[in-house]
Structures are given as C-alpha cells and as structure tokens.
C-alpha positions in Angstrom: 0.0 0.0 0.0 1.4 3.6 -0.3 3.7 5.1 1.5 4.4 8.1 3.2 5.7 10.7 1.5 2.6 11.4 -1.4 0.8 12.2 1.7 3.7 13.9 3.8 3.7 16.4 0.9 -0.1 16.2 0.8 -0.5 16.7 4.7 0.7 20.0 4.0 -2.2 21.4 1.8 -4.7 19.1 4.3 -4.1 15.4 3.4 -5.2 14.6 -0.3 -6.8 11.8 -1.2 -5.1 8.7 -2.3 -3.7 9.4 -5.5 -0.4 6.9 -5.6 1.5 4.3 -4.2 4.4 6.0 -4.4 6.0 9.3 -3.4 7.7 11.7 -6.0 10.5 12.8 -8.2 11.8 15.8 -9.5 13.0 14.9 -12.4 11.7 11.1 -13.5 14.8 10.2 -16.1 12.1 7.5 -17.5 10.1 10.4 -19.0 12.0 13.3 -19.0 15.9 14.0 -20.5 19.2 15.8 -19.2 17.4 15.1 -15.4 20.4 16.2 -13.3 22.9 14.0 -11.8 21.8 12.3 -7.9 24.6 14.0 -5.1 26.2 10.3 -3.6 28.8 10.0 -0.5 31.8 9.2 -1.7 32.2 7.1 1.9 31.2 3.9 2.1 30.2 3.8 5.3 28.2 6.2 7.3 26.8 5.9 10.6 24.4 8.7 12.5 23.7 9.1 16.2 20.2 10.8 16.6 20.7 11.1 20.4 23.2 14.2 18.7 21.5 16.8 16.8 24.9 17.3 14.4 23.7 14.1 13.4 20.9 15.7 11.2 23.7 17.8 9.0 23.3 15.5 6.1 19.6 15.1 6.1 17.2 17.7 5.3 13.8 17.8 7.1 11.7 18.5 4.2 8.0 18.9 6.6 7.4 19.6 10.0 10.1 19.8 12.8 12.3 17.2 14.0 13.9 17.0 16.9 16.8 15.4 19.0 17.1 14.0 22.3 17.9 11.2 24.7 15.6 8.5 22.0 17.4 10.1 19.2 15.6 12.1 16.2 12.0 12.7 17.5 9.3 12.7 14.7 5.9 14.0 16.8 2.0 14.1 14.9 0.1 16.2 17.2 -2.6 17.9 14.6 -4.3 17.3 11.5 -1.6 18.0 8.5 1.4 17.2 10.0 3.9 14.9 8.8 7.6 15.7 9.8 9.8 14.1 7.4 13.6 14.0 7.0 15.7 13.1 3.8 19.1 12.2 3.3 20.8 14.9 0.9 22.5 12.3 -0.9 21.8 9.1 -3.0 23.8 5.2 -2.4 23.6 2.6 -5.1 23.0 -0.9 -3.5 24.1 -1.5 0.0 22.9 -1.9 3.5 20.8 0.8 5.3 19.7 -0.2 9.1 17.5 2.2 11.1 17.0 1.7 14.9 13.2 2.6 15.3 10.5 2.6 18.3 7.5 3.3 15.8 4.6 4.9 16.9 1.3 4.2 18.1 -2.3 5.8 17.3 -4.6 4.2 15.0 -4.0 5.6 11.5 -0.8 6.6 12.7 1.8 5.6 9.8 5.5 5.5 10.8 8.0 5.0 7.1 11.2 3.9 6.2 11.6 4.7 2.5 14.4 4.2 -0.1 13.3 6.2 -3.3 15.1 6.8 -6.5 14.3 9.1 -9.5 12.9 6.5 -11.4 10.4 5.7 -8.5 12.1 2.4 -7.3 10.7 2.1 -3.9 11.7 0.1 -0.4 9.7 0.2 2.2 9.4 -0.8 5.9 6.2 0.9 7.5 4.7 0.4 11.0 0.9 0.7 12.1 -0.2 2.5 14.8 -2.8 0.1 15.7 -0.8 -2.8 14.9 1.7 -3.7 17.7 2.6 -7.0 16.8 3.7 -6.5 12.9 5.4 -4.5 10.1 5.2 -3.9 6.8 7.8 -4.9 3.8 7.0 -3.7 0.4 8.6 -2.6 -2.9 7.9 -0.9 -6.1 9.3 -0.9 -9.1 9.6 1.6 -11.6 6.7 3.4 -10.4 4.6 1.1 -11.0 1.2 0.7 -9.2 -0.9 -1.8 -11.2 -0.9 -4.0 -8.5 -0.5 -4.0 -4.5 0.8 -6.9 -4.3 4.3 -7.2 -2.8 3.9 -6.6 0.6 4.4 -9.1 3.3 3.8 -8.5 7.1 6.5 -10.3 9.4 6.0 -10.5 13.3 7.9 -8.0 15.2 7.4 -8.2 19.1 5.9 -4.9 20.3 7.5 -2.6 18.0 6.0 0.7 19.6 7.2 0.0 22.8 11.1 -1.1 22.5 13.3 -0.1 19.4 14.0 -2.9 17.0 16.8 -2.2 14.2 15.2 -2.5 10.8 17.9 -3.6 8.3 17.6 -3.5 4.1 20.7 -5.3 2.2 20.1 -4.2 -1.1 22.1 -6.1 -3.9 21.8 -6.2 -7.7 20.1 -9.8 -7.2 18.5 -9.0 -4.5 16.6 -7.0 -1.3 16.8 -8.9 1.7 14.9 -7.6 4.5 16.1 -8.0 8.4 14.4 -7.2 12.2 17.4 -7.5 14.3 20.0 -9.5 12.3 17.0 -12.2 11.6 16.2 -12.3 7.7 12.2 -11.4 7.4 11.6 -11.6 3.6 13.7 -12.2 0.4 12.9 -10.7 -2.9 15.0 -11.9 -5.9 15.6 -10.0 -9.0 14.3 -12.1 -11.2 10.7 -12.6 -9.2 10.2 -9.0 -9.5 8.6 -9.7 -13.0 11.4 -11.2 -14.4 13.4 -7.8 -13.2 11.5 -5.4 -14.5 10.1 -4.3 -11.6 13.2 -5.0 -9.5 14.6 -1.6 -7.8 18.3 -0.8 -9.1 18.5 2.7 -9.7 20.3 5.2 -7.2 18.3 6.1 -3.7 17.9 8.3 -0.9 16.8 7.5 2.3 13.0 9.2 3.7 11.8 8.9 7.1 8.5 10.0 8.5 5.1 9.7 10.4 2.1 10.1 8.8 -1.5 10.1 9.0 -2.7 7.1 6.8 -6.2 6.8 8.4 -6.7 11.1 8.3 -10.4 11.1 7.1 -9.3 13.2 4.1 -7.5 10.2 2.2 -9.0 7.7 0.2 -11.1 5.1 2.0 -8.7 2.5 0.5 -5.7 4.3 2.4 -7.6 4.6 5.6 -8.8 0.9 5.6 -5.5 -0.4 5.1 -3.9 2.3 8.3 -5.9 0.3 10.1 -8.8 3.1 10.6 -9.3 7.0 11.0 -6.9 8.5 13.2 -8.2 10.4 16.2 -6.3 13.0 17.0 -7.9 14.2 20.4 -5.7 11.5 21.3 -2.3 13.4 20.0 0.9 13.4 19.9 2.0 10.1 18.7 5.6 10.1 18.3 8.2 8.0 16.6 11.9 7.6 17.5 14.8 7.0 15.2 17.8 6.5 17.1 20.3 5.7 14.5 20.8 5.0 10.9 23.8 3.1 9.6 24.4 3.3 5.9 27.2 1.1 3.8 27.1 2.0 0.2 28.3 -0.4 -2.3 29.1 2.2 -4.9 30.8 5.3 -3.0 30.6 8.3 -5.5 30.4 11.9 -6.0 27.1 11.4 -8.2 25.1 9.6 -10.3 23.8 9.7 -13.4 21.5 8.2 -15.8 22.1 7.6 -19.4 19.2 7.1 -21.6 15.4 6.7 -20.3 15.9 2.7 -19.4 15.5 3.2 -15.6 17.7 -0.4 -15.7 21.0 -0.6 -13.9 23.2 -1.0 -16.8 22.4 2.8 -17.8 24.0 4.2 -14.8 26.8 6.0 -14.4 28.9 6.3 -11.7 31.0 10.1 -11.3 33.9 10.5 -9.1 33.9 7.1 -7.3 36.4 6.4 -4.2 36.2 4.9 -0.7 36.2 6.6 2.7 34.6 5.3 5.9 32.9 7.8 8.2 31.1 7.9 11.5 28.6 11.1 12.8 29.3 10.3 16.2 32.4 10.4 16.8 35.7 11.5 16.0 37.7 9.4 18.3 37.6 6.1 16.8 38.8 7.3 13.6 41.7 9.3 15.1 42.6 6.6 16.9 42.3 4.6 13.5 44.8 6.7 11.9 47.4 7.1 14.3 47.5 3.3 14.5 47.8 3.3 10.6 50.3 6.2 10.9 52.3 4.2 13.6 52.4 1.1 11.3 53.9 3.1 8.2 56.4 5.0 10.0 57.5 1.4 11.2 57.3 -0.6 7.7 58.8 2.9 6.1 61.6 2.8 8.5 62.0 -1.3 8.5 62.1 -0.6 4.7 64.3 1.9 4.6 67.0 0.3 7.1 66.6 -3.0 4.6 67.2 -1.2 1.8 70.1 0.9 3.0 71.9 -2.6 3.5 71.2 -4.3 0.9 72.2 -1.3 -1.7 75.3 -1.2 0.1 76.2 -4.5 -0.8 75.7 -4.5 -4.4 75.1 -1.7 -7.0 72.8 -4.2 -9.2 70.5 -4.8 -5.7 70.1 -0.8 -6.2 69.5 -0.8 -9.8 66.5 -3.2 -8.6 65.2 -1.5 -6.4 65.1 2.0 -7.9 63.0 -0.5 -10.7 60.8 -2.3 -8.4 60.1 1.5 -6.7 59.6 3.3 -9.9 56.7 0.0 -11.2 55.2 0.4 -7.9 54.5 4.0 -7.9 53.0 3.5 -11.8 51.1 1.0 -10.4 50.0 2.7 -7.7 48.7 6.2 -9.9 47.1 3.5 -12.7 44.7 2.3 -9.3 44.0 5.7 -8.3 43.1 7.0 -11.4 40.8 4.2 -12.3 39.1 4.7 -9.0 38.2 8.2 -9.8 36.5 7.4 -12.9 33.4 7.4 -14.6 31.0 4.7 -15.3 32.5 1.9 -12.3 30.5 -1.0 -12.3 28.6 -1.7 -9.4 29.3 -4.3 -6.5 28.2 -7.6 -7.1 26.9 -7.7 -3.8 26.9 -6.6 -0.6 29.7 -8.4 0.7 31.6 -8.3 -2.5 31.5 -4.1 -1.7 32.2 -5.0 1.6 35.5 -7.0 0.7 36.2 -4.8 -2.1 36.1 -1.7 0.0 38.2 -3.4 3.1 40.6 -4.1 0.1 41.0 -0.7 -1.3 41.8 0.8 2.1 44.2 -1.7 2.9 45.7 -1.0 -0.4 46.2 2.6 0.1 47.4 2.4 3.8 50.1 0.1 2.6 51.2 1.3 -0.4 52.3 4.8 1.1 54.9 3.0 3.6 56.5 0.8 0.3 57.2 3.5 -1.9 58.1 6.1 0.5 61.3 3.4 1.2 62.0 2.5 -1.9 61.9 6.4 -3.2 64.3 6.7 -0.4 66.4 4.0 -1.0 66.5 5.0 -4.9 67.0 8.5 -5.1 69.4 8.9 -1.9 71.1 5.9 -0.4 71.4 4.0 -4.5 73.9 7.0 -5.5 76.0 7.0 -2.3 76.5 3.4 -2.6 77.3 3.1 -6.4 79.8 5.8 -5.8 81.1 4.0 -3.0 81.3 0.8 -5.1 83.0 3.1 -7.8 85.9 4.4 -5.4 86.4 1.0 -4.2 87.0 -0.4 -8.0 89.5 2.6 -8.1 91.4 2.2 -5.4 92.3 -1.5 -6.6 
C-alpha cells in the first residue's frame, strides 16, 4: 500500500486523497531528458547518532520539525496535517541501510522507512499505529502501481514499545529484508517480474510519520492504516535512534544515461572509498594514528633493509630503484581508475564490503612501500654506487 511521502507532501495542503503508491521525483529520467545528476557520499560507510543533533547535518527535514534527544531524532504528529519528514541529501547505489526505530502508536498513525530513486524504485518498511505486533515490507518498481501486491507483514514483538533495528541489504540480485539481524523476507531479481520491476537505480533515504487513516485520504488508504486517526488523542511520536548506511558504490554522483531506468544505464562520477562515523571523532583518530604508527615502522623497516642491501651490491640498487619506480605506476594506474566514470557496481553486498576493506588496505600500505623504496632509490642507491665506484678505483 502507499507510502508516506505522497501524503507527507499532501499533509501540508490538508491530506489529499489517495492518488499513488508511491512518493515523488523531480526529475523522472524515464520520462523526462538531461534530469540532473543524484549528489552520492563518496564514503562507504556512514553511521548517524540521533541522540546528537549534528547528526541531522546530512539530512534535510523537508516537513514539519524534528527534533533530538535522549531517544534520538524525534518525529511527533500532534494535529491534523502534520507529517515531519527527513531526507538524506545524498543518493547510495546498492548496500545496506539499518534504522534503529521505536515506531509509533495511534490508530492511523503511519510510521516509514523509505528508499526512493528518481525513477520511483521504492523500499519500504512501514509500521501501524494500531498494529503492535507487525510490520510492513514492500517494494515498487519503476513506479509502478498496477498491482498491490508485494507486501508481506512479518511478526515484530511490540515494535512501539522497545526499538527494534530495521535492516535492508540491497544487492543487484537481491533486497533482503532484516528485524534484528533475523532475515524477514527475500525478494529476488528475477521474481520481480522477471526484473523489471526490481529496484536498481540510485536512492535516498526518507523517514516520517504520517496520517494514513486522516479522514481526508482515500477510503482504501484509511482501511488499510488500520482506521481513521483520532487525533484528540495526539501526539503520537516515533523515534529513530540511528541510521547506519554502507554504500556499495561510494561516488560523487550519479547519473543516468538514456530513459531505461535499468542498472546497466548508470553512471557512476567521481567514485572512491572513505569510511565515516557522525558520532564520533575518536575512533577514527585513533584509527589513523595506529595506521600512521604502522607506516612509520614498515617505512623505517624498509628503509634500514634497503640501505643494506644497496650497500652490498650496485645491481641490488638498480632493482630497487626498478621495483620503486613500477610500484608507484602502479599505484597512480589504481587511483586514477578509482576516480573514474562509469564503475561498475558491486556484485553484492559483501563483494562491496570486501572490495572496500581491500581498497583501504591498499592505500594504507602502499604509502609506507614507496616512500622506502623512493628513499632508498633517489638517496642511499647513488651513495652506494659511488662507493662501489671508489672501491674499483682504489684496486
């Protein structure tokens, strides 16, 4: 059934009627050309604390007023018309996105998780206000709302009391769909009408409470909220403590070529890998001082080895200065193809994963090996070929 955001928008102008499953775009590339390019993140992973209200500097509350505290961001329905909503102000392409929610209650009362592209690929997870023992999984595809069809309802154990963490991994053969690390629903590409309907364009992430059962919507709407919502009986409030994102695809952008909507017509601008966390700085300065520790050491191991060795033979330096000078081609050839256009996307989401764990390792260690071997080339090769030399000379 349809989700939030039609009528988060609609709230605003006194909650239209049922009009679509889905919520919007503003630019659809299946119907319109030269749409501009989706912002991305060029990090891979991003986590946000809502219980900190710098957490929201990424996301963009596009109704109402949202709040932090002590139960993280704080999304409150107290009258007819509201909605508050937040958006993330940039897109991911395949990946993992889990949200640590206490939904809310109140008849009618519709708490949403959405992922939304441009082409009106939709995932959902939405919770009932007068349904305290379920949730709701559904997709679109392609904006398609011939049919409402796809949704299942898994058993979730009091979900406006306690916080469960509501977890989507989202590969390009698949969208599995998790309550606390236990897998809830599977939807393969190829049962999504042969793929068709399968969503694999870029998305952003929406969040929101709504009033499904408000007695302005379309009887179909209100039936399936689970009623009209009273609202002498307001607030009703929803809590999102966190929201831990890994993107498959880290990029600057994304783009579409042609009107497809399919996978195979996006294009990928600026791609690299970062890791980032909202909360804290700590970990990750502790993070680089350990890496910083460990290439001092391997520079300095590398340079002490190499100092010996070229002293010992002129052709050992020749070598070196070789091996040195590949690596460092090697090493701009890998940069440069990370930063790109059109990568391919990740396999899956532990293929990113690995890929990305990879890549880091790659550039941590690659610094400390040419930094010795430059050394050992450019400074300690010369002294000991012209130490070689005056020996020969003195014989």
């Amino acid at each position: 059934m349809p989700s939030f955001m039609k009528f988060a928008t609609a709230a605003l102008a006194v909650a239209a009627p049922l009009v679509s499953a889905q919520t919007y775009s503003d630019c659809n590339p299946l119907k319109q050309s030269n749409c501009p390019a989706d912002k991305g993140s060029t990090e891979s992973t991003l986590h946000f604390d809502f219980t900190q209200a710098s957490a929201l500097e990424q996301w963009k509350t596009t109704a109402g007023t949202v709040n932090t505290g002590a139960n993280g961001a704080e999304f409150t329905l107290a009258k007819k018309g509201d909605a508050p909503t937040i958006r993330s102000n940039f897109y991911i392409w395949y990946g993992e996105i889990s949200v640590e929610m206490k939904s809310a209650p109140g008849t009618g009362v519709v708490s949403s998780i959405v992922l939304e592209s441009d082409t009106l690929d939709e995932v959902d997870w939405e919770a009932l206000g007068g349904n305290n023992a379920q949730i709701e999984t559904n997709y679109f595809g392609k904006g398609d709302t011939s049919t409402y069809d796809r949704d299942t309802w898994p058993n979730v154990a009091t979900p406006h009391d306690v916080f469960h963490t509501y977890t989507v991994k989202w590969t390009k053969d698949q969208m599995i769909w998790s309550v606390d690390g236990n897998v809830v629903r599977t939807l393969n590409y190829a049962d999504a009408q042969g793929g068709a309907r399968f969503p694999q364009t870029p998305m952003d992430i929406r969040i929101g409470i709504w009033a499904g059962g408000d007695s302005g919507n379309g009887q179909g709407t209100i039936d399936w909220a689970g009623g009209l919502t009273d609202y002498s009986k307001a607030p009703f409030s929803m809590y999102i403590k966190s929201v831990t994102i890994k993107n498959d695809n880290p990029a600057q952008s994304y783009s579409y070529n042609g009107n497809s909507g399919n996978a195979d017509s996006i294009q990928v601008n600026g791609a690299g890998v970062t890791a980032r966390s909202t909360t804290s700085s700590e970990p990750a300065s502790t993070s680089t001082q350990a890496s910083t520790s460990a290439s001092t050491a391997a520079s300095t191991e590398a340079s002490t080895s190499a100092a010996t060795t070229l002293a010992t033979s002129a052709a050992t330096t020749l070598a070196t200065t070789t091996q040195g000078s590949s690596t460092a081609k090697s090493t701009e050839a890998s940069s440069t193809a990370g930063s790109s256009s059109g990568v391919s996307p990740s396999s899956s989401g532990a293929a990113g994963s690995s890929g990305a764990s990879s890549a880091s390792a790659s550039a941590s260690s690659s610094p400390a090996f040419n930094a010795a071997s430059s050394l050992a080339s450019n400074y300690l090769g010369p002294i000991s070929l012209m130490g070689l030399i005056t020996a020969m000379l003195q014989l």
